[in-house]
N, C-alpha and C positions, 0 to 999 in steps of 0.2 A: 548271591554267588556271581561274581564277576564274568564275563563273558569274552573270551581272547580272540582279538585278530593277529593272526599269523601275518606278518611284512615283510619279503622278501627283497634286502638290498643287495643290487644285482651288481658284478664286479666292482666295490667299493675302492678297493685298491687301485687299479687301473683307468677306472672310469667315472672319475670322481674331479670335476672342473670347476672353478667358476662358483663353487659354492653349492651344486649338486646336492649334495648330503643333508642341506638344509629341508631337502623335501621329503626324508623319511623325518628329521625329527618333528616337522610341521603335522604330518601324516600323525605319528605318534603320541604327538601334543592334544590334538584335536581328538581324535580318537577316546585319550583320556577324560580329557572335559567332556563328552558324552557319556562317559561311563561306563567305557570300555575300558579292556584290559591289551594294550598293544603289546607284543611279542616281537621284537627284531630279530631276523636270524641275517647275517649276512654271508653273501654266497660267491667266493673270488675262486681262482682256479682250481681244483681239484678236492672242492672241498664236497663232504655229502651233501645232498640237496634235501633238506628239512622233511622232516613226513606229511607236516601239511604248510600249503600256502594260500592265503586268502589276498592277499595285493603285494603286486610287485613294480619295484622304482628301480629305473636304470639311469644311469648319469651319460656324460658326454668324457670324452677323453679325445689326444692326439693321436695322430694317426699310428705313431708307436705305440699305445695305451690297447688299438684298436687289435693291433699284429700281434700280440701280447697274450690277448685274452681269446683269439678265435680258433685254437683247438677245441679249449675246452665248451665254446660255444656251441659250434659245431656238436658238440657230442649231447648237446644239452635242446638240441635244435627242434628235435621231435616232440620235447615233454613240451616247451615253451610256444611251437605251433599249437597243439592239444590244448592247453591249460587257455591261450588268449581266443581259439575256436570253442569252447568250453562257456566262454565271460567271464575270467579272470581277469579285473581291472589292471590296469596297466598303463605306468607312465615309461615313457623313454625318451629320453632328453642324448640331441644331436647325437654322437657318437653311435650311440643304440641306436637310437630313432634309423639312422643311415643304415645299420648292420640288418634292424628286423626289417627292412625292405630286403629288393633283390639283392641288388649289386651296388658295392662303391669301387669306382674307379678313380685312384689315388692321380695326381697333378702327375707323377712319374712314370704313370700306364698301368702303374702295380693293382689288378683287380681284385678286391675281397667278395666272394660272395656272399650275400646276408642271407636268412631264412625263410625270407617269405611271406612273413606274417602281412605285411602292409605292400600294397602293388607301387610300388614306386621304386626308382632307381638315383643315384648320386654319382654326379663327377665331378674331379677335383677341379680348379679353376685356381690362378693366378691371385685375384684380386677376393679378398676378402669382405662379408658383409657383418658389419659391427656397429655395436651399441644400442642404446634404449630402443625397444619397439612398441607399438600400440595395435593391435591387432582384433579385429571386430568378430567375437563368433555368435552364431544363433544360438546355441544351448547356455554359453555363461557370461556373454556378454564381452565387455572389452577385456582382454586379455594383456597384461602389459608385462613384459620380463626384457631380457638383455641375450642379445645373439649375436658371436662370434664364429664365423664361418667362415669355409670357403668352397667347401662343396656345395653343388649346386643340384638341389632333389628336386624330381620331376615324379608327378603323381599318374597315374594312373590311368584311363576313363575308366568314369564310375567311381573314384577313391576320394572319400569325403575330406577337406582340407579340413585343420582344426580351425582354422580362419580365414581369414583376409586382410592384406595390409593394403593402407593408403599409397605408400612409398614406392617408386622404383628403382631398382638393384636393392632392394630387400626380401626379406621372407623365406623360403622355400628355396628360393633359385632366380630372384631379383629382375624375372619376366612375366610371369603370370600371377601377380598378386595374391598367389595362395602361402599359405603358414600352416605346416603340421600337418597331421594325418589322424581319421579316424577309422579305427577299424573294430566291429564288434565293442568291445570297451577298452581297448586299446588306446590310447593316445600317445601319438610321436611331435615329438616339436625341438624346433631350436632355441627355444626359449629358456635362459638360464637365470639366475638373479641373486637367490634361488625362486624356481617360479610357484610354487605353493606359496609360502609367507605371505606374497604379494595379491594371490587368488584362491581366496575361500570358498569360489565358487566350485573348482576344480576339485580342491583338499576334498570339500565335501561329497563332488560327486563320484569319487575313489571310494571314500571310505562308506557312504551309504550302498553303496553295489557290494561292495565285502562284505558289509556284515549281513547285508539282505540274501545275501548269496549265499550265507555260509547261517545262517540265523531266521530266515525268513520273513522277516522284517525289520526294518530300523528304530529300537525301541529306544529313548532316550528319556524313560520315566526313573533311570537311578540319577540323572543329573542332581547335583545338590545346586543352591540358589549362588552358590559361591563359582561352581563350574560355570553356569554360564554365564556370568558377572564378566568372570574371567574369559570365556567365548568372547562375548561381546568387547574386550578391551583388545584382544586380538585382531577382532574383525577391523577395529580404526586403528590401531596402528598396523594393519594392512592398507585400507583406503589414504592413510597420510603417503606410506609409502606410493604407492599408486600414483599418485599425484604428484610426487616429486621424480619421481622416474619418467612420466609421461612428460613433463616439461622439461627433461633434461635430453638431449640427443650423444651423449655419450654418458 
């Protein structure tokens, strides 16, 4: 009997850049080659929010994309502190990543307040930081994806970056050489690409916290020899990618 992980893709519509969405079908993909049963529900404005959720992927969007979608966020603000203080795994790429912090304050003065989840705050800025990054973290190693931005997020004391970059005017806010945030099993980043395809380390450490969380272990004794054949072709054309991305700076 197959065993389903509930995925929550969070305003698809709105918050979907840069190729975003590649990180639920990665999610989804992988999942299956374990031998799981992935369930997408996605969740845009006004719609019901599923009965169960086991991981949730948020994408990045313009700042219109952002004004768009934060009533309904707001009103969603309570479950989604509860469910990520809980260890509900969790990606949020730019857009989110800025909203589940405090506050972004737009280049025009326009403040949106975010939720909370992560201690950190964003302000708009003029100059833009874009293209290939390489990013060093302790739990998955080098981290490589593609960030376009222009707000500039400031972390916290005490709030674990998801990395560090070599580079300056990059990362996080292009002074303190931090990238992303971790909170509980949360993770916020500006890293786009999409950034799962490119890191299996990440994919995996999403989808083992879901199922562990929701299953009590990660059991991956229905793989067939074909499943992971298939993993593993995955994983190098992840590393090929990796490696062209890493020597390309745009």
């Amino acid at each position: 009997m197959s065993k389903i992980i509930d995925i929550m893709s969070l305003y698809p519509k709105d918050m979907n850049i840069y190729g975003d969405s590649g990180n639920v079908l990665t999610v989804s993909r992988r999942l299956s080659l374990y031998g799981y049963e992935p369930v997408i529900h996605q969740y845009n404005q006004g719609d019901d929010w599923p009965e169960h959720v086991d991981l949730i992927l948020g994408g990045g969007g313009q700042d219109t994309g952002q004004k768009k979608i934060i009533d309904d966020f707001y009103m969603r603000a309570e479950l989604l502190r509860s469910l990520a203080a809980d260890g509900t795994p969790m990606l949020m790429i730019c857009g989110l990543y800025q909203l589940f912090g405090e506050y972004f304050e737009t280049v025009d003065g326009t403040r949106l307040d975010g939720i909370g989840v992560i201690g950190a705050y964003t302000v708009g800025q003029d100059v833009r930081m874009i293209g290939n990054l390489v990013e060093h973290s302790d739990q998955f190693g080098d981290v490589i994806g593609y960030e376009n931005h222009s707000g500039q997020t400031f972390l916290r004391d005490g709030v674990q970056p998801l990395g560090t970059v070599d580079q300056d005017g990059r990362g996080n806010n292009g002074e303190d050489h931090t990238e992303g945030a971790r909170v509980h099993n949360v993770i916020g980043t500006y890293m786009h690409g999409s950034l799962l395809p490119k890191n299996p380390a990440i994919s995996d450490f999403l989808i083992e916290t879901a199922v562990t969380r929701r299953y009590g272990t990660f059991d991956t004794s229905d793989q067939t020899p074909e499943q992971a054949k298939e993993l593993a072709r995955l994983d190098q054309v992840a590393t090929n990618a990796r490696k062209a991305a890493a020597e390309r700076p745009r």
